[in-house]
C-alpha positions as CSV (number, residue, x, y, z in Angstrom):
1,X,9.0,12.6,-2.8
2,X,5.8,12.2,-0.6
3,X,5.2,9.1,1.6
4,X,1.5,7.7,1.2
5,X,0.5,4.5,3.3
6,X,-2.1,2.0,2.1
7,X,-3.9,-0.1,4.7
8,X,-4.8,-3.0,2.9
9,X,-8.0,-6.1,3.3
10,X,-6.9,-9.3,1.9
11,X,-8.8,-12.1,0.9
12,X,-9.1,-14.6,3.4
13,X,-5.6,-16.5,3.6
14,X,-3.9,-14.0,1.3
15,X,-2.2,-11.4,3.2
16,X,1.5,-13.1,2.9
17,X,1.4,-13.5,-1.0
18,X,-0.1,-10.0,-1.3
19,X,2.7,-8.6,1.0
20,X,5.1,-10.6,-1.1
21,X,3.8,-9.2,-4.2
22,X,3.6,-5.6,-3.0
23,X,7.4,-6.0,-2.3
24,X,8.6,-7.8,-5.6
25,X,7.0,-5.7,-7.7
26,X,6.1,-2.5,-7.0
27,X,8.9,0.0,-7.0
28,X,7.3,2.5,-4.8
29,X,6.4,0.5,-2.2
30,X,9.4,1.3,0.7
31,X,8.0,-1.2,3.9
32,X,5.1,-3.3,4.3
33,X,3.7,-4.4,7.5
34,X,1.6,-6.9,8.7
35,X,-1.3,-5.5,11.1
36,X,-4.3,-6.3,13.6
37,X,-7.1,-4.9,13.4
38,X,-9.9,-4.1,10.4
39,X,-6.8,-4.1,7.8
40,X,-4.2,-6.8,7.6
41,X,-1.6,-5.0,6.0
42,X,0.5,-1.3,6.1
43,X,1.8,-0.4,3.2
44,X,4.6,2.7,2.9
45,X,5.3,3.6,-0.4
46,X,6.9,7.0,-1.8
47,X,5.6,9.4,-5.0
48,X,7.1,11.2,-7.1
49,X,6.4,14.3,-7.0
50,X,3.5,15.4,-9.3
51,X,2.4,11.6,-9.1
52,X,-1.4,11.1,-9.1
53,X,-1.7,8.9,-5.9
54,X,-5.4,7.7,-6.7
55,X,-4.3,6.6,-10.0
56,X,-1.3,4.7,-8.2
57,X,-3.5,3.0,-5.7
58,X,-5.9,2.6,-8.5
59,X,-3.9,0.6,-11.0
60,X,-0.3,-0.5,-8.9
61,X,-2.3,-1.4,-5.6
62,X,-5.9,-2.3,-5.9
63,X,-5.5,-4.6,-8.9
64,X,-3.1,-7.1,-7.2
65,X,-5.1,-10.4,-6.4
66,X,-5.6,-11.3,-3.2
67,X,-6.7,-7.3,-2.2
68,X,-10.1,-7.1,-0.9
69,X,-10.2,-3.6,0.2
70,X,-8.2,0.1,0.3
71,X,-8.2,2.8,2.6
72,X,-5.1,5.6,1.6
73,X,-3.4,8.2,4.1
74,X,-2.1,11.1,2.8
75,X,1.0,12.5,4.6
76,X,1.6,16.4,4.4
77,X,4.9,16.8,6.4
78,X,7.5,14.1,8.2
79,X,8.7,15.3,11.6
80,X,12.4,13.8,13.2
């Protein structure tokens, strides 16, 4: 499995129902947090391995109404 997180832009008023959303209907998606800053929203989800993470953002993520903007982080190793 690798962990990716999404920071997310909402339209104006939409982060809630996008967070919502995220959560009831994507499987991958693990947590989602709410955020200050340039992004409202912090998305953790978790790949498959072999899964094509721009196509995943592409088509599970971006496509979601309410989503203004994307920016993707790429983990490589989890440390505990």
């Amino acid at each position: 499995m690798q962990a990716i997180f999404v920071m997310i832009k909402c339209e104006l008023g939409q982060a809630y129902k996008v967070a919502d959303e995220l959560v009831q209907s994507i499987e991958q998606v693990s947590e989602v947090y709410s955020t200050s800053g340039q992004y409202d929203l912090l998305v953790k989800c978790y790949l498959q391995g072999g899964e094509d993470v721009g196509h995943f953002v592409n088509e599970s993520i971006q496509t979601l109404p309410g989503i203004k903007d994307t920016f993707t982080l790429i983990t490589f190793k989890a440390f505990s």
